[in-house]
N, C-alpha and C positions, 0 to 999 in steps of 0.2 A: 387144663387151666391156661387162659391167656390174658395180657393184660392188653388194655384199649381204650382211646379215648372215645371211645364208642361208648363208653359205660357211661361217661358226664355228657353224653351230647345232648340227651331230654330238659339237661339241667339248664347247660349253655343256652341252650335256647328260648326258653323261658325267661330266660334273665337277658338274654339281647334285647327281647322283642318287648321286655319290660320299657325298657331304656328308650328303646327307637319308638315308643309308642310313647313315652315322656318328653321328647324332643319333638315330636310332632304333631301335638297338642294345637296349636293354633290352626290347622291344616284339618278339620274332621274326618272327610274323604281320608286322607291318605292314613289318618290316625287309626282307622276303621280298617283299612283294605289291609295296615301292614300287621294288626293284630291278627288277621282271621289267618293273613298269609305266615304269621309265627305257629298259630294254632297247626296249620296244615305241618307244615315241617315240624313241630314237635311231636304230633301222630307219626308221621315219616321215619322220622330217629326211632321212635319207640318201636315200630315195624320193623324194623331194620335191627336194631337190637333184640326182640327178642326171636327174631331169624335165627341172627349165633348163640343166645341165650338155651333155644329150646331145642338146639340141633348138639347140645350137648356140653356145651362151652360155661364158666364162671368169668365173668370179666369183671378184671379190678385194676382199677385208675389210684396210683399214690399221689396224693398228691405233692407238687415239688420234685417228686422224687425221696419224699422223706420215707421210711420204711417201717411198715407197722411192729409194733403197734404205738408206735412214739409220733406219727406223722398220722393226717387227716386219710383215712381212706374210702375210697365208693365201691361198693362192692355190686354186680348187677349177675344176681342171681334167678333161676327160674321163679321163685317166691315175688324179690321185686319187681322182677322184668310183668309179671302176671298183674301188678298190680297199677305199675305204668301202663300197659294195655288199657286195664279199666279205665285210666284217668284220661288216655287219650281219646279214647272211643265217646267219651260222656264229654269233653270239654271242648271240643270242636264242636260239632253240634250248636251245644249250651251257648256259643260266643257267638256263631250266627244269630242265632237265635236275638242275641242280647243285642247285635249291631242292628235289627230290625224292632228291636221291642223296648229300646231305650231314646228315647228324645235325646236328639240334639247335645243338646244342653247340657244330658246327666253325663253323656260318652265325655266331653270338653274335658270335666269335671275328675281327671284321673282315672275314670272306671275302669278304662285297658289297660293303664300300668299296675293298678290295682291286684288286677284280675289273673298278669301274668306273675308279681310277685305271688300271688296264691297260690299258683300254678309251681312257682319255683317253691315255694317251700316244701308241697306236697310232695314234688317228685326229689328234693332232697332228702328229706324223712325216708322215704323209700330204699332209695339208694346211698346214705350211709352206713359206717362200718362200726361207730363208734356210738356211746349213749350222748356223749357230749354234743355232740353236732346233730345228734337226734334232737336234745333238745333246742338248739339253736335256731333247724328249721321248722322244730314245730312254732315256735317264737314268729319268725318271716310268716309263714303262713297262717299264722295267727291275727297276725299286727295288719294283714291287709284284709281280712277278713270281720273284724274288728269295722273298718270304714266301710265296707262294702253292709255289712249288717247294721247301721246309719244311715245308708245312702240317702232315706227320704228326708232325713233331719226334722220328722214331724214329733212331737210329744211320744207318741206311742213307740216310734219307732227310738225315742230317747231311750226309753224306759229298759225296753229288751236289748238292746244294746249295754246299757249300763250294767244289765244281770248277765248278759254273754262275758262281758269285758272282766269282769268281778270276779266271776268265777273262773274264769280262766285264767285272771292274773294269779290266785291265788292257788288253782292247780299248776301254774307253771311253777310257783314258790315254792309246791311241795317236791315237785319233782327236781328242779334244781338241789334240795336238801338232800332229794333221796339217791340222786348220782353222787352227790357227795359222797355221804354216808357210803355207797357203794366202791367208788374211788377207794376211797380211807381203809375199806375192809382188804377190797380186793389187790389193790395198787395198779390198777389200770381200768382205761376207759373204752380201749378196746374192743368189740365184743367177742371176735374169736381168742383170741388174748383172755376176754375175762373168763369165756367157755374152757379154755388150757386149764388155766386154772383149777376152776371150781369141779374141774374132772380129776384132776390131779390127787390122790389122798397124801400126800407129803410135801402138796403146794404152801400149807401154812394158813390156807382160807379159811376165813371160820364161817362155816356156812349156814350158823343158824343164825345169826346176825343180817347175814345176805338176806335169808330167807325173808325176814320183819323188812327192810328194807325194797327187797320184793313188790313185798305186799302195800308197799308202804306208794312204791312208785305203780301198782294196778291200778290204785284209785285215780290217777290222773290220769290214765288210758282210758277208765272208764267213763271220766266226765268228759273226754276229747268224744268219745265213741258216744254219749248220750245212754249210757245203760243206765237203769234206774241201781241206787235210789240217785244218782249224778246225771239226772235228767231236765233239771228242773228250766235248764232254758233252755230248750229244745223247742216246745212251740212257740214262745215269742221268738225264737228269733228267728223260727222258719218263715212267720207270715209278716215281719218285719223287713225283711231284705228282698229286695229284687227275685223275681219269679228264677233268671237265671243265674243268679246266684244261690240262690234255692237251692236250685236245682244240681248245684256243687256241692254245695256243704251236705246237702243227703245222701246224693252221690256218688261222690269221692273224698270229702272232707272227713266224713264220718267213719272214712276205712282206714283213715291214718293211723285210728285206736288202735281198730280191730288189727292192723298190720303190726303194731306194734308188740303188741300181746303176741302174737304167733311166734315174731322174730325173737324177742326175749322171753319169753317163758319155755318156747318149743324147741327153741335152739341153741342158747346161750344156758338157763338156768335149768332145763333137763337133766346139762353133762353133771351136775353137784348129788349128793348124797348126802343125807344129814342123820347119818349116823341112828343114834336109837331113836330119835323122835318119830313121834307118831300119836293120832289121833285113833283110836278105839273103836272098828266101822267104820271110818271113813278113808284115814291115811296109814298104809303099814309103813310099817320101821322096814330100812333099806333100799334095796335099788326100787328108786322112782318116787323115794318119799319125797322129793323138794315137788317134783312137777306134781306129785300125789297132792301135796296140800294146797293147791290153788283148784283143783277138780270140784270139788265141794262148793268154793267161790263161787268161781264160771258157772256153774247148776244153776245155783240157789240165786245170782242176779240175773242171768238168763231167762229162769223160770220167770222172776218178776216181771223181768221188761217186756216179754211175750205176755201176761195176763194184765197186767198196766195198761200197757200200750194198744191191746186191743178194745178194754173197757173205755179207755179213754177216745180211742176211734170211735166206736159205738155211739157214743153220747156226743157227739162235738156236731154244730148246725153250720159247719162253713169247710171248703172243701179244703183249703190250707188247713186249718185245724185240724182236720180228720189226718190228713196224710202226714204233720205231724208227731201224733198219738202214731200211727200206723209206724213210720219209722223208729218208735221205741221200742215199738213189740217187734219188726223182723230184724232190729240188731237182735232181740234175743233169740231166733233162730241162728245166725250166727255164733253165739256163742256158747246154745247148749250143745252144741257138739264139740266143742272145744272141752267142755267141760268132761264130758265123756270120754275124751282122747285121752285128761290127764291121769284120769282113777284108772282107766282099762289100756295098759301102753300097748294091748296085742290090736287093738282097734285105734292107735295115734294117727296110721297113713287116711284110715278112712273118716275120722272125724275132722281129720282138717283139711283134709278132702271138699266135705261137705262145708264146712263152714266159707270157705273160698269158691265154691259155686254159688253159694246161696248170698255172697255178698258180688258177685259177681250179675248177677240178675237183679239184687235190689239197686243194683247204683245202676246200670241201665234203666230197670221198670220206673223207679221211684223218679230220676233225674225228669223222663219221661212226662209224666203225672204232675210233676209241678209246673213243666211248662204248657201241657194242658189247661193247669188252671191260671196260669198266666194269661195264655188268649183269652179265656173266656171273663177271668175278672178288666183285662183291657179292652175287651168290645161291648162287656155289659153295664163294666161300671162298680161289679160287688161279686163274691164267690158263696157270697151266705145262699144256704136252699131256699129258701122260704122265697127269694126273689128270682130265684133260675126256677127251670124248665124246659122241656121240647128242645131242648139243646141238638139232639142227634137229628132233629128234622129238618135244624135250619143251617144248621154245619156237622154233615154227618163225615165229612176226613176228620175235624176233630175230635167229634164221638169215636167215631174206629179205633183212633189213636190212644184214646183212652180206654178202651175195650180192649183193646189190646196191653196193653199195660198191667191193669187191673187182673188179668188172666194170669199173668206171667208171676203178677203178686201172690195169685191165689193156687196157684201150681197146677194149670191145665195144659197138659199135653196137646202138640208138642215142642210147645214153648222150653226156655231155659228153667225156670221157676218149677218146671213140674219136676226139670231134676234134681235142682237143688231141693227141692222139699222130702223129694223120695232119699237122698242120700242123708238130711236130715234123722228122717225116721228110720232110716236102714239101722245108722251108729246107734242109735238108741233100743230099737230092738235085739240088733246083735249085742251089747251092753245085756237086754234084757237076758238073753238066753242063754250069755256067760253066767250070771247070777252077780251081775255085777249090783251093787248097795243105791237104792233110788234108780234103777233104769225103769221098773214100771212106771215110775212117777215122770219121769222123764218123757214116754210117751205119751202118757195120758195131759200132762203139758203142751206136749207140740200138738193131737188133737184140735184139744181144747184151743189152740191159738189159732189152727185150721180154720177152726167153725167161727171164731171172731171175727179173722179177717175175711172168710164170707160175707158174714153179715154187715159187717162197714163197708164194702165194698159194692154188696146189692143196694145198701142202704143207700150213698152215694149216688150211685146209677141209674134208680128209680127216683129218687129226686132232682138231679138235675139235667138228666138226660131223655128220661121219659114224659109222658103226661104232655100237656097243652103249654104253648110259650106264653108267658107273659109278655105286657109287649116292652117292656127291659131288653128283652131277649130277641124277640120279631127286629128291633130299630137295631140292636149289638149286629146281629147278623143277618142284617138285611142289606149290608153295604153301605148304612148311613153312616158319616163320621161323627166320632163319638170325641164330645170334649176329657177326657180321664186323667191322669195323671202318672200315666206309665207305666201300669200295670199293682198301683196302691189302690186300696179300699176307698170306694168314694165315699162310703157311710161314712167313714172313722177317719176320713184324712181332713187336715185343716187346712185349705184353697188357700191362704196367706203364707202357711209356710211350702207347700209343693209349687214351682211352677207347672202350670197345663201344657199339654203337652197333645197335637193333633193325632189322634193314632185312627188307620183304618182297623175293624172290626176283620178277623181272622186274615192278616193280611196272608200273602201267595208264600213267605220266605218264612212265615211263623208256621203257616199249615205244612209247607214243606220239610222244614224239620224234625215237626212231629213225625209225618210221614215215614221218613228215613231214620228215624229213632226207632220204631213201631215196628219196620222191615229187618232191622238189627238185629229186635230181640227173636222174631221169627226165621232170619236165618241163623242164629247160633241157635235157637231151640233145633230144627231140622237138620243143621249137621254140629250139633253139640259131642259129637268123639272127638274135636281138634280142641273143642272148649275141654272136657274131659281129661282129656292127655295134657293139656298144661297143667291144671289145677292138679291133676297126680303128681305131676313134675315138682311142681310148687312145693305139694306137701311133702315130697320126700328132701328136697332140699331143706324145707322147715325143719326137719329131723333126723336129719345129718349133717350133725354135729361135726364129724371128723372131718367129714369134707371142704367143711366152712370154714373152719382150722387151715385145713392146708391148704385152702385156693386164697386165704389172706396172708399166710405164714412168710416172714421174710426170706426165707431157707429154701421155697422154690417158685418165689415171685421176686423178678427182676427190677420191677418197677417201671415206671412212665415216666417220659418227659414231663416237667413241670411248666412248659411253655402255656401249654392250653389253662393251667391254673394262673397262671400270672395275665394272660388274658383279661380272664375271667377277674382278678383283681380288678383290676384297670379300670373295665368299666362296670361294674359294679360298686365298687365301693362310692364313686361319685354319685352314681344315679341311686344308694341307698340313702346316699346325705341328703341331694336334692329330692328326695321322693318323700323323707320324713317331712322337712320346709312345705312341702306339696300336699301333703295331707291334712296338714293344719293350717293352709293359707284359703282353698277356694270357696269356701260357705261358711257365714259367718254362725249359722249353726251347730258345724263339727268342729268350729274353735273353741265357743263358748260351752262344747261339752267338755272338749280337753282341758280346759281352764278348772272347771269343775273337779 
């Protein structure tokens, strides 16, 4: 174990380029060039970290110098280091993307300080040490994500915005309660500190209390992650917000849950035992009752959000919609292996194994797929099928691009996606063959959610891919300039409140990035043992416990310089004051929603 300010450097960064892209707001050129050039270097950092991360190292930055578990800590472990990887690999990309596929006007308008405050909250959540400052950056990441799912300020985009904002003020409400309540039990906010603890039988903890409490702060991981039944704005506010913004919040925005849940339930509340309680079939009394009673959970909403979310793919006539529905259903591949890991602990490395591959491929494939339908709703004008067609004749890099995606969705070899799916179904059959309680049903779940996501997917493909172009589609990609609105529905958008916006029809920098998104997911599929051996790494970090203990412990971490946090004050705290002022000054739209 070594400590480094390498651990906060994904952070720092995000939050300079926040700032330097708020100051040079009147300059678009340079506001544009210095964001993409923060993107680059926060990829950079995150390479570079998990170099030392995955060559064996724990790095932990105190901050100040304060000494856990009383002082703020970052912890960068192979768990968060693996999941900074996903975010940098998706948000580069995504931001080119967004400097070619956003007019003018929207960029002006905050999008890049937005976009890195996003940035920073996600990779703070990651890399914090404590629940408190968990919830703090989910909060930052929330709050700009929040304007970014607004961006059009049309009626509709009001609408889902006000159900995104609602519900997530009121999930952050609960979870604030629930750290409380946690605090109060445990006496620390800690999380190696609370894992001491709750490992401890003459700590004093009372751990069935923890337990409700627990359960009490899943539900807001669940409505952050979009699992059913905490689903419910999940497609307004995918086909509300900017294609690559989308293409964030599906993801990597959406794995902030999912990281969550691994970090506190796999590795903080595992170390507790609760004594005789127990459920009859489902949770035994003793070691692994606390992780045992959330195993049942994770199933039974996983199950759902896989048969939801594929029904609901199935039946939806617009290519945002589908995909969606589709992200409800493969967060719940993600987390019925989760669920598996907590009832069978001899199968914990290999179910979270799986679930960290298989969100590893959706936040690639899926990120992918939305800026798919980004090009094609900016060159044609609408993503509904009824008005596409012959797409792959008349732009067939973007056809590919989505063929390629949609494969990796649907687990074909030898894509990432076909491993995540087979590691999937591995945890669950070996479940089966233990005689573990629901593992047949468990299979016949993922199945069942196999043959869904075919079908929405063919379904998709042969709709707006195949068959004869209408000529929507002939004039989108025929290199005529198309008047649109930057990537919002022309049926459903109202021309008084969007300004228009010139956009060419599959420009060189949009097909380019699909491209290079498309080549990503093929080359980690073709040498996926390096993807493999992190997400092992990952999961065993996830579950050990002792280790997490003593790479935060003050007893043999010396601590950091607090220089780089006082930095970090400096100019952050000004550019949070001026950035709130900024988010409610530049459309008279997003004031008079805040006013509301």
């Amino acid at each position: 174990m070594s400590t480094s300010h390498l651990a906060v450097s994904p952070l720092l960064i995000a939050l300079l380029t926040a700032v330097a892209t708020l100051l040079t707001g009147p300059t678009p050129r340079l506001q544009g060039g210095l964001s993409v050039l923060g993107s680059v270097g926060y990829l950079g950092a995150v390479l570079l970290l998990a170099n030392r991360v995955f060559a064996g190292e724990t790095l932990v930055y105190q901050v100040s110098n304060w000494q856990a578990p009383f002082g703020i800590v970052a912890v960068a472990d192979p768990l968060s280091t693996f999941m900074l990887v996903l975010t940098g690999v998706v948000s580069l990309p995504a931001l080119v993307y967004a400097v070619d596929f956003m007019d003018e006007f929207s960029q002006r308008l905050s999008f890049h300080t937005l976009w890195h405050f996003m940035l920073a909250g996600v990779s703070g959540a990651f890399l914090t040490g404590d629940i408190f400052n968990l919830f703090v950056w989910f909060e930052v990441m929330l709050m700009s994500s929040y304007v970014l799912v607004l961006f059009y300020s049309g009626a509709r985009h009001t609408r889902a915005a006000l159900s995104y904002v609602v519900l997530n003020l009121l999930g952050s409400a609960v979870m604030l309660l629930a750290i409380g309540g946690i605090y109060a039990t445990t006496g620390t906010l800690n999380m190696a500190d609370m894992a001491r603890l709750l490992a401890a039988p003459d700590s004093g903890v009372a751990a069935v209390p923890t337990l409700g409490l627990g359960a009490l702060l899943f539900s807001v991981f669940a409505l952050k992650a979009g699992i059913v039944p905490f689903h419910f704005w999940v497609p307004a506010a995918y086909r509300a917000a900017p294609a690559p913004v989308t293409a964030m919040l599906a993801g990597v925005v959406k794995k902030v849950g999912v990281y969550a849940i691994v970090r506190l339930y796999f590795t903080v509340f595992a170390a507790a035992e609760v004594g005789g309680f127990a459920l009859p079939g489902l949770v035994p009394a003793g070691d692994g009752a606390f992780l045992g009673f959330f195993g049942p959970i994770f199933f039974v909403l996983g199950a759902a959000s896989i048969l939801l979310g594929g029904v609901g793919a199935v039946g939806r006539e617009d290519i945002d919609g589908m995909l969606a529905f589709s992200s409800i259903g493969q967060v719940g591949f993600i987390l019925l292996p989760l669920g598996v890991a907590a009832t069978v602990p001899s199968l914990r490395v290999l179910g979270v194994t799986a679930a960290l591959l298989y969100s590893f491929n959706h936040g690639l494939a899926k990120a992918l797929l939305y800026l798919v339908s980004g090009t094609i709703t900016d060159a044609v004008g609408s993503d509904r099928f009824e008005t596409l067609g012959g797409v792959a004749g008349q732009a067939p890099l973007v056809a590919a691009a989505f063929f390629v995606g949609i494969l990796a969705l649907i687990g074909i070899p030898p894509l990432p996606g076909f491993f995540g799916k087979f590691f999937v179904f591995r945890t669950a059959a070996e479940a089966w063959a233990l005689g573990a309680p629901g593992a047949s049903l468990a299979v016949g779940v993922a199945l069942a959610g196999a043959v869904l996501t075919i079908a929405y997917f063919s379904r998709v493909w042969n709709e707006v891919f195949w068959g004869a172009a209408p000529a929507a589609v002939l004039a989108g990609f025929g290199g005529r300039l198309l008047e649109t609105d930057g990537g919002d529905r022309a049926e459903e958008a109202d021309d008084s409140e969007i300004p228009p916006a010139i956009n060419e029809a599959a420009a060189p920098v949009q097909a380019g990035v699909l491209v290079s998104l498309a080549l990503a997911l093929v080359v980690t599929g073709v040498g996926f043992e390096f993807v493999l051996s992190a997400a092992e790494a990952a999961a065993e970090a996830a579950l050990d416990t002792a280790g997490y203990i003593e790479a935060v412990s003050p007893a043999t971490n010396a601590g950091e310089s607090g220089s780089a946090h006082s930095l970090l004050l400096l100019v952050a705290g000004p550019a949070l004051s001026r950035g709130c002022r900024l988010l409610a000054a530049p459309r008279a739209a997003v004031a008079r929603w805040w006013e509301r």
